[in-house]
N, C-alpha and C positions, 0 to 999 in steps of 0.2 A: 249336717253335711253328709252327702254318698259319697261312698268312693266305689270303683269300678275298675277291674282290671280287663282290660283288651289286647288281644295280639297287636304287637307289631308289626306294621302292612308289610313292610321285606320279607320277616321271616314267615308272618302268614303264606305271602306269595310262593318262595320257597319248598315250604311244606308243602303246599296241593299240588309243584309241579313233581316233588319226587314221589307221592301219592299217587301221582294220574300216569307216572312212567313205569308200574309195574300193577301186577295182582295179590298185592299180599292189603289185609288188613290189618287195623289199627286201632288199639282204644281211644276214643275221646278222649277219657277217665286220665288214661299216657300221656294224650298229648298239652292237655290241662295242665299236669306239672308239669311237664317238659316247658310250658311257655313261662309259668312262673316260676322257674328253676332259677333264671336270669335277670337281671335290671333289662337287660340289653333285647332280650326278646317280647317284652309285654308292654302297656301303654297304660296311665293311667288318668280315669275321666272323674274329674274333679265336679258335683254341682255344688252350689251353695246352697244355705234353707231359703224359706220362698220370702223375698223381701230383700236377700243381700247377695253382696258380689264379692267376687275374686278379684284379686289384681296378680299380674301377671308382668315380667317384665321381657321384653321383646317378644316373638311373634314362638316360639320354644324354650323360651329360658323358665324361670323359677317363678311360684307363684306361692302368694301370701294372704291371710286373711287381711292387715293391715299394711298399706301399702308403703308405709316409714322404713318398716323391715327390710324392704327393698330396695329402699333408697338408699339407705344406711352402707349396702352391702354391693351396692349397684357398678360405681366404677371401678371393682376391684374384679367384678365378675366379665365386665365391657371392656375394659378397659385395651386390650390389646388390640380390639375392631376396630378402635378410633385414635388410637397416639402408636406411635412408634417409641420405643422405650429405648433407650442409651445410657450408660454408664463411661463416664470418665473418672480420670482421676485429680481432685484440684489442690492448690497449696496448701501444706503442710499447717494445720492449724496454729492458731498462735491464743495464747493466754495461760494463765495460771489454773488449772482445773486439778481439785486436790480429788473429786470422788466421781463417782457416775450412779447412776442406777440400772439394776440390773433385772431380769425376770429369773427369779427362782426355778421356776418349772423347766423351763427352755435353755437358760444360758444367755439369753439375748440381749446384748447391752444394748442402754436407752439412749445413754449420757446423762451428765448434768441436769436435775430437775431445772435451773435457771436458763438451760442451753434453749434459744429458740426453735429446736426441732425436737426437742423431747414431747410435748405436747401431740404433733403431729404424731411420731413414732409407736408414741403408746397408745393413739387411738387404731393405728392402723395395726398393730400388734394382737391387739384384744379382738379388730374384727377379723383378721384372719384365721385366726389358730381359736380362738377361746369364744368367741361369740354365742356360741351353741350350747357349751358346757355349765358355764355361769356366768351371772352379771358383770357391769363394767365394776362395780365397787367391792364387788370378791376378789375380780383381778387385780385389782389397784392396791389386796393386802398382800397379793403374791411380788413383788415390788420391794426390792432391797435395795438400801444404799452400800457402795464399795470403797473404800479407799486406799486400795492395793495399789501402788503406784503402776505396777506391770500391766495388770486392769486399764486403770487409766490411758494409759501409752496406747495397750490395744484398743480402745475406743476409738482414740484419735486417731489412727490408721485407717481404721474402720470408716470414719467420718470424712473421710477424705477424698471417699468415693462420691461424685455427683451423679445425680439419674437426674437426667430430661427428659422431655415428654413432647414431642412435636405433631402436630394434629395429621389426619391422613384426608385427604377428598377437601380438602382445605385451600384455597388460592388468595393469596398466598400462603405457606405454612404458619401456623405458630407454636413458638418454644416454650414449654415453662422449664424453669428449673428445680420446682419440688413436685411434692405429689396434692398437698395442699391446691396448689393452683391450678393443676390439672384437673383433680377434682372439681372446684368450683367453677370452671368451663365446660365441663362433662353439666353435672348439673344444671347449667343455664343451656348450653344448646342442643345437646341428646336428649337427659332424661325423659324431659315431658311428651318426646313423641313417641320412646320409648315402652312410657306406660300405660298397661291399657286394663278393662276390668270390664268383666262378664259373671253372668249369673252361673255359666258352665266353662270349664276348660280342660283341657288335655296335655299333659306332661310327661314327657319319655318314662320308663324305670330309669333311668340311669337320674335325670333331673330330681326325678322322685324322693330318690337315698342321699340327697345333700342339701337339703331344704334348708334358708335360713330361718324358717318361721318353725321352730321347734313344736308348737303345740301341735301344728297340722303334718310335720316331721312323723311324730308318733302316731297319728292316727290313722297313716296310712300303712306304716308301720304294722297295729292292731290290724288292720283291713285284708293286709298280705299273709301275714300269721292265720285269721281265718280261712281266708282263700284257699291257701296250700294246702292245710287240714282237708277242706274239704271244698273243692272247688268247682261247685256247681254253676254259680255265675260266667266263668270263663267255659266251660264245657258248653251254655248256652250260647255266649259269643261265636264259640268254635264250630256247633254245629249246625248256625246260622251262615255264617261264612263259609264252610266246606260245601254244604246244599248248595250254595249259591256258584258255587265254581262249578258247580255239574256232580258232584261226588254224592254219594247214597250212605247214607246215617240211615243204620236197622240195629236190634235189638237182639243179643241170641245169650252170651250165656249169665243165666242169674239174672234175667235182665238189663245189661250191661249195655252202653253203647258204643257203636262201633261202625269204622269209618273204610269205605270200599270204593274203589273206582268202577265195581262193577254192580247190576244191579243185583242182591242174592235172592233165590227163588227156589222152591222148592220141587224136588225133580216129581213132574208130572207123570212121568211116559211109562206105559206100561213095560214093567219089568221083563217079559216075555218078548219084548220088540227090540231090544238091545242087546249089545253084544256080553260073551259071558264076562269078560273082563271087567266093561264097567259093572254089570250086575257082581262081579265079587267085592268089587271096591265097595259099592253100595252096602252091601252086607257088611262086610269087615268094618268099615267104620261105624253104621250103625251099632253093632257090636262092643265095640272100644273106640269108641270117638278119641281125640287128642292124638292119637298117633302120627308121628313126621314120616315123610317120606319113605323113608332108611327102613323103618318100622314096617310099615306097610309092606314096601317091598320083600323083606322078610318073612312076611307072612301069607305073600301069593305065588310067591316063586322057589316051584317046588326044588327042594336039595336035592344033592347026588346023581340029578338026570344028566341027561347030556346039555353038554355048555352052552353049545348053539342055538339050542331048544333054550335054555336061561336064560340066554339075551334075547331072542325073540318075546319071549314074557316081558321083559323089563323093558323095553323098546313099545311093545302096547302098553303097559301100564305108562309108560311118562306120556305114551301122547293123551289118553284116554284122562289122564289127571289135567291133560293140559287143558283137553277141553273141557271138561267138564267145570273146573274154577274160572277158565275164562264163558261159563256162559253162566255161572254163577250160582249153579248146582252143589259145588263143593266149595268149603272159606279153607280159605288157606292162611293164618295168622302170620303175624310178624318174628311171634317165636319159631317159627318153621312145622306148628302144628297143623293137623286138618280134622274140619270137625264140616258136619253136614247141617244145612239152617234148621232154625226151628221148627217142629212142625207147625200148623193151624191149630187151634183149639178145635175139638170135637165140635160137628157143624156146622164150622166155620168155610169151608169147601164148598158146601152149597151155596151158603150169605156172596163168599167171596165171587163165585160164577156169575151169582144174579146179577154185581155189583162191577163186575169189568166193563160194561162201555161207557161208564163216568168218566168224564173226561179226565186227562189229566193235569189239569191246573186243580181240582178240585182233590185229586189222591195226592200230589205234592203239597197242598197245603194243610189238609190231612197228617198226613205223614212227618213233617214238618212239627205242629203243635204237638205230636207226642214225641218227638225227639225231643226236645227244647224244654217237653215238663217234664221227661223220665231226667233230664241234667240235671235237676235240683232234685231229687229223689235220698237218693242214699248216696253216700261215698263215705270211706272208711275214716274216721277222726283221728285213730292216734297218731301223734307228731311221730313217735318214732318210726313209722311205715313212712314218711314221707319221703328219705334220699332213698330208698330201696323200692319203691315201687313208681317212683319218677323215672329214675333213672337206668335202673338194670338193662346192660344190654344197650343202652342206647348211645349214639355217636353223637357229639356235636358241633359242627365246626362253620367256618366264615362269619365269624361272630362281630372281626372288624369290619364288614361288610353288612350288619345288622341281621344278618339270617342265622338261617340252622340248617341241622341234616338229619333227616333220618333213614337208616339203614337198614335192613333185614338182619335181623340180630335173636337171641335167647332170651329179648326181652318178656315180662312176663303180660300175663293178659287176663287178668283177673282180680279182684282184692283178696285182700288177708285176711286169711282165716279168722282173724281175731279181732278184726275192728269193727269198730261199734256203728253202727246204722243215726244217719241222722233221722231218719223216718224208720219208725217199724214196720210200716205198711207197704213199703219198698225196697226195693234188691235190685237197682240200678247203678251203672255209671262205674262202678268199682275193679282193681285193677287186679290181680291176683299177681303174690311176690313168692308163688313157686313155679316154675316150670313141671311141664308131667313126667320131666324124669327122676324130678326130686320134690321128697316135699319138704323142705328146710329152707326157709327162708331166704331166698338170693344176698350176699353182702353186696353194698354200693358199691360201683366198681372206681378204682381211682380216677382220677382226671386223665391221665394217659391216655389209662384205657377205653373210655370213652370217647376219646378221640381217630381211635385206630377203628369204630366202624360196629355196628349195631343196628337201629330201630329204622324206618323211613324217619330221617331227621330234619327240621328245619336247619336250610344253611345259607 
């Protein structure tokens, strides 16, 4: 069996609109774990091997290799779509009861093994709470008898509550008064339409992490473990989907990839034709790439002149950066760095001249297959890089809305120094967890702080 993880269409949605509302760039590599960070932001695509099916119960709920598993566990999952639940309280029991049974684990009295609802109680005990952990006849040793009269007494109180169960979309209504029989009406006129089986299916993360069918439980489990390590598969979902919203997946550092509203290109004009400002910026950053704004400025606006004269430096330089990243001459990162695109390879200038009046369905689809093969390339393996280079710097919020957010933030944009390459033959996809103004590995930042604002975030 595959398993497969995919954005969630909200927060996908999300992401490309706060993407496409500014000029800052974004790693893939980022936004890869950012999507697997959560149940609530990723999807996952179930196929079977070639011969067999899934079963699935309603059109998003749970899905099992053996479809008993679901049956077993079905009205307790439906159950509220289809009965209206009520609790009274009915006459004070009457009989002689010297003991009850109780669940060791829980505390949960059964009552009287002879009592005709004991039977009912402990199967529905075992499938709530315990079904997962171990069989019905491991539970069944966790099972003490009591004969505390005060035990006792509290049973009887306890039992004296009644739950009905009265149908919904029903004319007329009907009542049961245990769960037993509510059950066995679910099962004759729901279930069967309920279940359905396919050779492939798709289940939220959030359905994913409470699987009743334990064995497929864990292997998706195994599947998400690898993912997050190295999450090449979703970085190919992501930079299928971002191309497709209009967004530009290029390559720049270490061979990394990376996600821009704008197209990036490398400045042609001769240097002698422009003004001398942007010619310093050009220079400066060729010089020491990674510098943020603050930086920059620093370094072209000369000290101790006159003030006036300073602000008029610093008034061209913000427009002169402005244009120049909105025409996609200079990248402007998410951590507030700026770096200048790659160059060509030696040669490549000429190839690339001969080679511009191909059309453009032919250079997007081009461009495209080396995106999508540089995903599965390298990304950095060790677990412990994973909350620290997911997450640094980044915000996330509207998450009971299915989305995210990402913000302009110190998030980082590179991998770690020190993790291991799935490929040796490539230096893609990876996220770097230092900023350039330190090289010490960013700490996770709390949930708080994550929330108060950082990366462009799905929200």
């Amino acid at each position: 069996m595959s398993v497969r993880f995919i954005p969630h269409a909200a927060a996908l949605e999300s992401v490309i609109n706060q993407i496409k509302s500014n000029a800052v760039t974004y790693s893939v590599f980022a936004l890869a774990r950012l999507f697997l960070d959560k149940p609530e932001r990723y999807d996952v695509r179930l196929a079977a091997a070639e011969g067999a099916v899934l079963h699935q119960l309603g059109e998003n709920g749970p899905v099992a290799v053996d479809p008993r598993t679901l049956e077993t566990s079905a009205f307790a999952a439906m159950r509220d779509e289809f009965y209206t639940v009520e609790e009274t309280q009915s006459e004070p029991l009457k009989g002689n009861f010297v003991n009850v049974a109780r669940d060791r684990i829980s505390g949960t009295l059964l009552g009287p093994t002879n009592h005709h609802n004991y039977q009912p109680q402990l199967r529905s005990l075992y499938e709530q709470r315990y079904s997962r952990r171990m069989s019905f006849q491991d539970f069944q040793r966790q099972i003490e008898i009591v004969s505390d009269p005060a035990i006792v007494e509290q049973w009887k109180e306890q039992a004296r509550a009644v739950t009905t169960y009265t149908t919904k979309g029903i004319e007329p209504p009907v009542t049961f008064n245990n769960a037993a029989e509510a059950e066995r009406h679910f099962r004759q006129m729901h279930l069967p339409v309920l279940l359905r089986s396919a050779p492939e299916l798709t289940i939220s993360g959030v359905v994913s992490r409470r699987l009743q069918d334990r064995g497929l439980g864990r292997l998706i489990e195994d599947a998400w473990s690898a993912e997050i390590r190295s999450p090449s598969k979703m970085m190919a979902e992501l930079a299928g989907a971002l191309r497709g919203a209009g967004l530009n997946i290029f390559r720049h550092r270490r061979g990394m990839l990376f996600v821009s509203p704008i197209r990036i290109r490398t400045f042609g004009h001769e240097r002698t034709g422009v003004s001398v400002s942007i010619n310093s910026i050009l220079e400066k950053l060729t010089e020491t790439p990674g510098l943020t704004r603050k930086q920059l400025a620093e370094k072209l606006v000369p000290e101790g002149g006159d003030t006036a004269a300073a602000d008029r430096v610093k008034l061209s330089l913000g427009s002169d950066l402005r244009w120049l990243i909105s025409e996609g001459y200079l990248i402007e990162f998410n951590d507030g760095t700026l770096d200048l695109p790659r160059a060509k390879p030696p040669g490549g200038a000429g190839l690339e001249a001969k080679q511009a009046p191909k059309s453009a369905a032919v250079a997007a689809e081009s461009e495209q297959a080396n995106a999508i093969a540089g995903a599965t390339e390298t990304e950095p393996t060790s677990a412990a890089e994973t909350p620290t280079a997911m997450t640094d710097g980044m915000s996330v919020g509207g998450e009971d809305a299915g989305g995210m957010s990402i913000e302009q933030s110190n998030a980082p944009t590179e991998s770690p120094a020190d993790a291991e390459p799935v490929s040796e033959t490539a230096e893609a996809a990876a996220l770097e967890t230092e900023t350039p103004q330190s090289t010490e590995p960013q700490a996770a930042p709390r949930e708080e702080e994550m929330r108060e604002g950082a990366v462009p975030s799905p929200s």
